[in-house]
C-alpha positions in Angstrom: 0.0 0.0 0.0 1.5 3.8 -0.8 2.2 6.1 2.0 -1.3 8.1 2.1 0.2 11.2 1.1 -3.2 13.5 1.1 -4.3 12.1 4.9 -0.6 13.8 6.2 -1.7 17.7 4.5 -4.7 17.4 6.6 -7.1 16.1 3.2 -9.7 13.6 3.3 -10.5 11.1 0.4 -13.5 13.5 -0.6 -11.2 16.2 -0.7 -8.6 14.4 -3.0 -11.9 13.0 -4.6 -13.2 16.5 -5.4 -9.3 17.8 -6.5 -9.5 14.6 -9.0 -13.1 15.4 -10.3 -12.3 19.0 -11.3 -9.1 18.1 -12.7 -11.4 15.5 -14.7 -14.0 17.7 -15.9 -11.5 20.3 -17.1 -9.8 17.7 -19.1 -13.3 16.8 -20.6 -14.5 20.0 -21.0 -11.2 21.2 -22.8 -11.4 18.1 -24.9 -15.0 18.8 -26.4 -13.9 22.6 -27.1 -11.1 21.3 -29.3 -13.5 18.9 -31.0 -16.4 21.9 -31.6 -13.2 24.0 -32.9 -12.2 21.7 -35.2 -16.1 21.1 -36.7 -16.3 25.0 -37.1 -18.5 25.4 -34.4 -16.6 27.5 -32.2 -13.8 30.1 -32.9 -11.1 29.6 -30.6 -9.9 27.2 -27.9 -6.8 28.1 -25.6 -6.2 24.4 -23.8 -6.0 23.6 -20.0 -4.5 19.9 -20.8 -1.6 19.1 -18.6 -1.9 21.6 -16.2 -4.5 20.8 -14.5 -2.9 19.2 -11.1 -1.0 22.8 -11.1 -4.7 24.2 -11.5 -6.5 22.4 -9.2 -3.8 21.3 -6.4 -3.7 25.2 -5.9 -7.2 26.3 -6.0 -8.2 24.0 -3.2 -5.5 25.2 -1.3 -8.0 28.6 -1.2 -10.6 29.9 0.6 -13.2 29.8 -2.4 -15.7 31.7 -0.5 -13.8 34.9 0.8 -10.6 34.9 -1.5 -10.5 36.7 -5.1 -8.3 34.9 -8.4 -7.4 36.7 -11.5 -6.4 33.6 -13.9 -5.2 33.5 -16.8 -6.3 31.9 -20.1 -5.8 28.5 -19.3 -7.0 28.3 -15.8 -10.2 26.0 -16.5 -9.8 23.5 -13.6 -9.5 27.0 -11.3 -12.7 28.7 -12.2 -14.3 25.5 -12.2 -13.7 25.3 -8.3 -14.4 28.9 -7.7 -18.1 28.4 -8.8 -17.9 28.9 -12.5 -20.2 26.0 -14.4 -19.6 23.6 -17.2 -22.8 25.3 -18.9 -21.0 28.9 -18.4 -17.7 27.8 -19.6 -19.7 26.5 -23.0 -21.4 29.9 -23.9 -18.3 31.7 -23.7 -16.9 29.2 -26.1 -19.7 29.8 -28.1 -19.5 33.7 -27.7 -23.5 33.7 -26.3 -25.7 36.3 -25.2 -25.7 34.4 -21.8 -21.8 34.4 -20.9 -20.8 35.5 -17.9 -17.5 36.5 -18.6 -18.6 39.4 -21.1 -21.8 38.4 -22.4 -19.7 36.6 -25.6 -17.7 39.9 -26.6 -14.2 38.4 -25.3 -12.6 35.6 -26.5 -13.0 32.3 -24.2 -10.3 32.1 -21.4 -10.9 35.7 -20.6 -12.6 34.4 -17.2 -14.7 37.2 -15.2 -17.4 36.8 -12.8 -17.7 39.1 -9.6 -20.0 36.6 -7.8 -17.2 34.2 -7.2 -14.8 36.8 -7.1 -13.2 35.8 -10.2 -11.2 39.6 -11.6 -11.8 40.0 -15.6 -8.9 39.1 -17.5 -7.8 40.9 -20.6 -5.7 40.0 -23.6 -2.4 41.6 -23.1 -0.4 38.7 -21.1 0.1 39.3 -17.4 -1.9 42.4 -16.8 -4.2 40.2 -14.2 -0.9 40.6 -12.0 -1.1 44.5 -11.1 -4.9 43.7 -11.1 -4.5 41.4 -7.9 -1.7 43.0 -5.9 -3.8 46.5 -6.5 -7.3 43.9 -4.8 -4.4 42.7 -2.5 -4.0 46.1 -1.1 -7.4 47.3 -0.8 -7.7 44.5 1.3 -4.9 45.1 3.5 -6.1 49.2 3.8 -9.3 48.4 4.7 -8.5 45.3 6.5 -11.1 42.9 5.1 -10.3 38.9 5.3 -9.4 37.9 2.1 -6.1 36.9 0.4 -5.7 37.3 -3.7 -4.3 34.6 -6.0 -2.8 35.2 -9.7 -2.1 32.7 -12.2 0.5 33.1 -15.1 2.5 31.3 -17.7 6.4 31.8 -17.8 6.7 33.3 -21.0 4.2 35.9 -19.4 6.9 36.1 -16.3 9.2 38.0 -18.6 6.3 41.1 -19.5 7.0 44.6 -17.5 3.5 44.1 -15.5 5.4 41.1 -13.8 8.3 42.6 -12.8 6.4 45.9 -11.5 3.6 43.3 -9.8 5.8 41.5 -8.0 7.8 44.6 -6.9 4.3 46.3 -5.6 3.7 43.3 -4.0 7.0 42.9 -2.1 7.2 46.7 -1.0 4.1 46.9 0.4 4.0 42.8 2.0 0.5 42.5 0.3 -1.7 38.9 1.1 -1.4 37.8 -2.4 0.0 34.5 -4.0 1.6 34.4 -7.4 1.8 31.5 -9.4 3.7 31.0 -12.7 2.6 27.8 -14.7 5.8 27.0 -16.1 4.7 25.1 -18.7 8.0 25.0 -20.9 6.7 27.3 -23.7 6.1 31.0 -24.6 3.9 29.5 -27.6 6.5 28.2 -29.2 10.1 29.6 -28.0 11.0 27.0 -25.3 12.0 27.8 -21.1 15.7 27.9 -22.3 15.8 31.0 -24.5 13.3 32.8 -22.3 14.8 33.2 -19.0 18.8 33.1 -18.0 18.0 31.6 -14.2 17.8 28.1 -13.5 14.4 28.7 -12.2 11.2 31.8 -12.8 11.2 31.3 -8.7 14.8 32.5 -8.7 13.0 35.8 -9.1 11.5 35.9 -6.0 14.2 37.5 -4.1 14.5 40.5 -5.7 11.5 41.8 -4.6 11.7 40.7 -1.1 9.4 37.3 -1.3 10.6 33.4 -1.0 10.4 31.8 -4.5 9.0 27.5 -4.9 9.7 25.8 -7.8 7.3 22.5 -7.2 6.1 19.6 -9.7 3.4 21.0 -11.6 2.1 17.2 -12.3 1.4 16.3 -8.8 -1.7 18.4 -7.2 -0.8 17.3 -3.6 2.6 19.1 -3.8 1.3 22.1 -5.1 -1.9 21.9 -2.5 0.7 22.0 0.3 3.0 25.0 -1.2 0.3 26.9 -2.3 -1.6 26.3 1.3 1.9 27.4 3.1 1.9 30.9 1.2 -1.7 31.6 1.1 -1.1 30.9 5.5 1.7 32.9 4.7 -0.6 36.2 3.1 -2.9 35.5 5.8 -0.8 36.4 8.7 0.5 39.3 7.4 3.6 37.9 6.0 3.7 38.9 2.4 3.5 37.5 -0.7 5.3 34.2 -2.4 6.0 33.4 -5.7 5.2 29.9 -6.6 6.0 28.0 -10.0 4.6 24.6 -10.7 6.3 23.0 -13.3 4.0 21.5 -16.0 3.7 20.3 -19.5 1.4 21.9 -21.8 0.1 18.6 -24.0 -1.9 20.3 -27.0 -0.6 23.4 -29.3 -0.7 26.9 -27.8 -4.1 27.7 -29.1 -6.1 26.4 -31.9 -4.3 28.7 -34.0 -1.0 27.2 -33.1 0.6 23.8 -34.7 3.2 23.0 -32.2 4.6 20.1 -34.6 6.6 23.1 -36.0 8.8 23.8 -33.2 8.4 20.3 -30.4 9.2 16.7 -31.8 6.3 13.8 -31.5 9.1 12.0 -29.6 9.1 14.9 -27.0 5.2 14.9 -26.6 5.0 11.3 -25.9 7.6 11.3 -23.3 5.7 14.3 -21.8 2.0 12.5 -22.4 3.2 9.7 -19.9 3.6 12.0 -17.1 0.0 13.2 -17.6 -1.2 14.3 -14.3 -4.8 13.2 -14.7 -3.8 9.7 -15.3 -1.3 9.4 -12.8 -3.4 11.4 -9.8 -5.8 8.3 -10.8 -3.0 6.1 -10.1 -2.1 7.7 -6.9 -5.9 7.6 -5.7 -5.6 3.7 -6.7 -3.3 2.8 -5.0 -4.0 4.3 -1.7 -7.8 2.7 -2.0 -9.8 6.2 -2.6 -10.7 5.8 -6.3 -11.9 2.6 -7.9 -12.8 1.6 -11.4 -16.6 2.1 -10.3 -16.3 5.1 -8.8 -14.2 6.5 -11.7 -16.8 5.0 -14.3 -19.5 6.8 -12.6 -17.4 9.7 -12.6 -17.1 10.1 -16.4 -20.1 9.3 -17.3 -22.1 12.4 -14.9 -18.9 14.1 -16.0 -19.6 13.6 -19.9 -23.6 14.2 -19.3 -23.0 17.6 -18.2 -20.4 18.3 -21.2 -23.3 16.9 -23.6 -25.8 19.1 -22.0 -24.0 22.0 -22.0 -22.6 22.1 -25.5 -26.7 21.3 -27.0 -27.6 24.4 -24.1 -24.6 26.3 -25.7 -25.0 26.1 -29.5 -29.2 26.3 -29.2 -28.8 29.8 -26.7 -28.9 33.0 -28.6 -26.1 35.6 -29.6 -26.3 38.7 -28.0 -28.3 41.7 -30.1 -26.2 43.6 -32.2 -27.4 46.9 -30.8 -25.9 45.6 -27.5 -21.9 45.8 -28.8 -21.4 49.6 -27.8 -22.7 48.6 -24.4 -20.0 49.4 -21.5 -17.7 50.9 -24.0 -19.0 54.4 -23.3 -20.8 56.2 -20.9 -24.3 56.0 -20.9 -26.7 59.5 -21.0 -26.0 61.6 -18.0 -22.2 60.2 -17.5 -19.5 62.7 -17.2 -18.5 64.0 -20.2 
């Protein structure tokens, strides 16, 4: 029998259940995107697949109820905990009157929805970083219980609004946790000609913050670095940076061919270390998950996906007479 690994940070097997189960329904959701993309149903898809451990590990490690995130593009298996729905995440895809994010004038992965305290994104990489320390300091002025958490990639770790986040953040000791999915590529230019450091958490001491590198691939690792610095923000103590080292298993984007720049053999070494087949494994072996549970599992899992994609492609667009809408102000704003 393994050593029980999730019991010694303090997680039940629901817990681990529920980590596994989002990191599932990502995966699936991602999947059917990809497959509505390439049937010329939907426009875009920016892919979650491989990072989801990194994803999910961390978000559990939150306070879903109280805390704010600003994630980036790929964060699926993150807004999924924070309250956002299988249905919701379809009708962005779709660009629908009914999206939450921005009632289908953004592109999907541009995740916003003030009920579950999820900040708007926007396109330019890593502006969602000034966007949380700046929620990360209101917090701390007006002294209201509540940590923020930021998701990046590392190609985004080398943009200005990094550097100038992470110094904000360190000056001031602000509650807020920055994490930097390091998952080898800035679209297609790999880690190596990016960054001189060993390490993106070799950045951390600059501005006055400790640095983690963790395995991206393992959700119980990241649960228990991530937990550690959101304690960490909690007490007063500051901010941490935190990079999960990951694997990003599809191209950049559906725009994107990654054959061009990564070899097949490359992928298929990568594709073994996929973290939602061997957090399975883990849950197996320890006596949490079994072949029933997971069968049940998929199949609620894959009802929800076929539901929301006919909900999705049936709901309407939004009126055209609605595009100018909170672009300018309305009659009786400021001029």
């Amino acid at each position: 029998m393994a050593k029980n690994r999730h019991e010694e940070l303090g997680l039940t097997d629901q817990d681990v259940l529920n980590i596994f189960e989002t990191m599932v329904r990502a995966r699936r959701v991602d999947e059917r995107m990809w497959l509505l993309n390439r049937a010329g149903k939907i426009p875009f898809v920016i892919s979650c697949q491989g990072q989801e451990a990194a994803q999910a590990g961390a978000a559990f490690a939150l306070d879903k109820d109280k805390d704010w995130i600003a994630p980036y593009y790929r964060d699926m298996a993150v807004v999924l905990h924070f309250g956002m729905t299988t249905k919701e995440l379809m009708l962005s895809a779709f660009a629908k009157a009914e999206d939450p994010n921005s009632g289908g004038r953004q592109m999907p992965g541009h995740f916003g929805q003030r009920k579950n305290r999820i900040l708007t994104g926007s396109s330019p990489v890593t502006t969602q970083l000034p966007h949380a320390v700046g929620v990360a300091l209101a917090a701390k002025m007006k002294k209201e219980d509540f940590i923020t958490f930021v998701t990046l990639g590392e190609g985004s770790s080398n943009q200005g609004d990094f550097h100038e986040g992470m110094n904000f953040a360190g000056v001031h000791k602000l509650p807020t946790v920055i994490m930097v999915e390091n998952n080898k590529y800035a679209i297609s230019v790999p880690i190596e000609k990016q960054i001189a450091a060993e390490n993106v958490s070799d950045r951390a001491i600059g501005y006055g913050m400790p640095g983690f590198t963790v395995d991206g691939t393992d959700p119980l690792e990241v649960y228990r670095v991530v937990k550690e610095a959101a304690d960490r923000a909690r007490r007063g103590e500051g901010p941490s940076l935190v990079e999960t080292v990951c694997y990003r298993l599809t191209s950049h984007s559906s725009d994107d061919d990654h054959r061009q720049y990564r070899s097949a053999e490359e992928l298929e070494i990568e594709k073994s270390k996929d973290p939602n087949i061997t957090f399975a494994a883990y849950l197996k072996e320890v006596g949490v998950l079994t072949d029933e549970i997971e069968k049940e599992m998929e199949e609620r899992i894959m009802k929800e996906v076929n539901e929301a994609t006919d909900y999705a492609e049936n709901a309407p667009y939004a009126d055209p007479e609605t595009a100018l809408l909170h672009v300018y102000a309305e009659d009786g704003g400021n001029e």
